[in-house]
C-alpha positions in Angstrom: -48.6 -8.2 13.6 -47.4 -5.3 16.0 -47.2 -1.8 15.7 -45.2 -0.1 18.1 -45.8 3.6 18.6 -44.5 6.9 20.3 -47.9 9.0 21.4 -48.5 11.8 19.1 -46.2 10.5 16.3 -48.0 10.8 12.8 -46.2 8.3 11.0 -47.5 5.6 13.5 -51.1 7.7 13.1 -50.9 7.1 9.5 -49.7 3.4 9.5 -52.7 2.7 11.9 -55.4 4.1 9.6 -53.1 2.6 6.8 -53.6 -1.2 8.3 -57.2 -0.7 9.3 -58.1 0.4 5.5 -56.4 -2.9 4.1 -58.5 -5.0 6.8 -55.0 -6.0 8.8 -55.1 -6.6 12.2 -52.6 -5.4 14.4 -51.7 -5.0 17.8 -50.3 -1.8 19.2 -47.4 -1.4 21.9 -46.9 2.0 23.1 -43.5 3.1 23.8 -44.4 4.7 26.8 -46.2 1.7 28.3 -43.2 -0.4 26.9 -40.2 1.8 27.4 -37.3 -1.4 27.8 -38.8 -3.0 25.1 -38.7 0.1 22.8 -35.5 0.4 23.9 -34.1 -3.1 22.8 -35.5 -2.3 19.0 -34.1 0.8 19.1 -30.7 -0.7 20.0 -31.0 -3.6 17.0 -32.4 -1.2 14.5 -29.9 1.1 15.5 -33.1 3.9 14.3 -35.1 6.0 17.2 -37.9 6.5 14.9 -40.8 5.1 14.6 -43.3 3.2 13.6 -41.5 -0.1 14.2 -43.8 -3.2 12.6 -42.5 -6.6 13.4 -45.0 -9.0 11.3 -45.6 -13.1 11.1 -42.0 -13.8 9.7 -40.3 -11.7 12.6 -39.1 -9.0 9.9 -38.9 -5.8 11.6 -39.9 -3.0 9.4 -39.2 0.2 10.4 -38.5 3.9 9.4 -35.1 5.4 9.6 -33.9 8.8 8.6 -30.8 7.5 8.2 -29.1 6.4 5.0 -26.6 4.4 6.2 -29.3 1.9 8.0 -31.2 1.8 4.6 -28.2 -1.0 4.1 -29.4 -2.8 6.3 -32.2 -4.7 4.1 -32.7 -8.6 4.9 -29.8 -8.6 7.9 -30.5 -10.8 10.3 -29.9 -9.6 14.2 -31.2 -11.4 17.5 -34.3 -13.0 16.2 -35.5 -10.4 13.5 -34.8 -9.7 9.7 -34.3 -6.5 9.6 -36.6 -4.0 6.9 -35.2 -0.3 7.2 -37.6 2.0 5.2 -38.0 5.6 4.8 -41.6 6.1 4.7 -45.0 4.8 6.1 -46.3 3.9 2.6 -42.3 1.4 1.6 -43.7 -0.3 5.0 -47.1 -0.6 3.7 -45.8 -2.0 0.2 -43.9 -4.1 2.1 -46.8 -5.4 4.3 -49.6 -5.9 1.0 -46.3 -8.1 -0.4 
């Protein structure tokens, strides 16, 4: 599983101590380290915030504050299925699923 993070976002704080509390490993890509590859799940999820998860299966879960890309449950673009949520503890629910 990868987390990927923007430094001193406290959604992505809160998904980290989230994950380590369940016992799930996880590997973390910071955005600033990572900046085209942020880019490229910013351009599929259509979504600039974050935490972005992308698990086993390839889902991408992510957090969007938009309500239009909350539609966007189960597509399937490039090689991820796309999981729009709207807060850190959808995407855990998702994760202990």
């Amino acid at each position: 599983m990868k987390i990927v993070t923007l430094k001193g976002c406290d959604r992505c704080s809160s998904l980290k101590r989230e994950l380590e509390k369940l016992n799930i490993f996880y590997k973390e890509i910071s955005c600033e380290e990572n900046e085209d590859f942020c880019d490229e799940l910013e351009v599929i999820t259509d979504s600039c915030d974050y935490p972005m998860l992308i698990d086993v299966n390839n889902r991408l879960i992510y957090i969007t504050s938009d309500y239009e890309n909350l539609k966007k449950v189960n597509q399937k673009k490039d090689e991820y299925v796309l999981k729009p949520c709207i807060s850190v503890q959808q995407i855990v629910q998702i994760i202990k699923k």
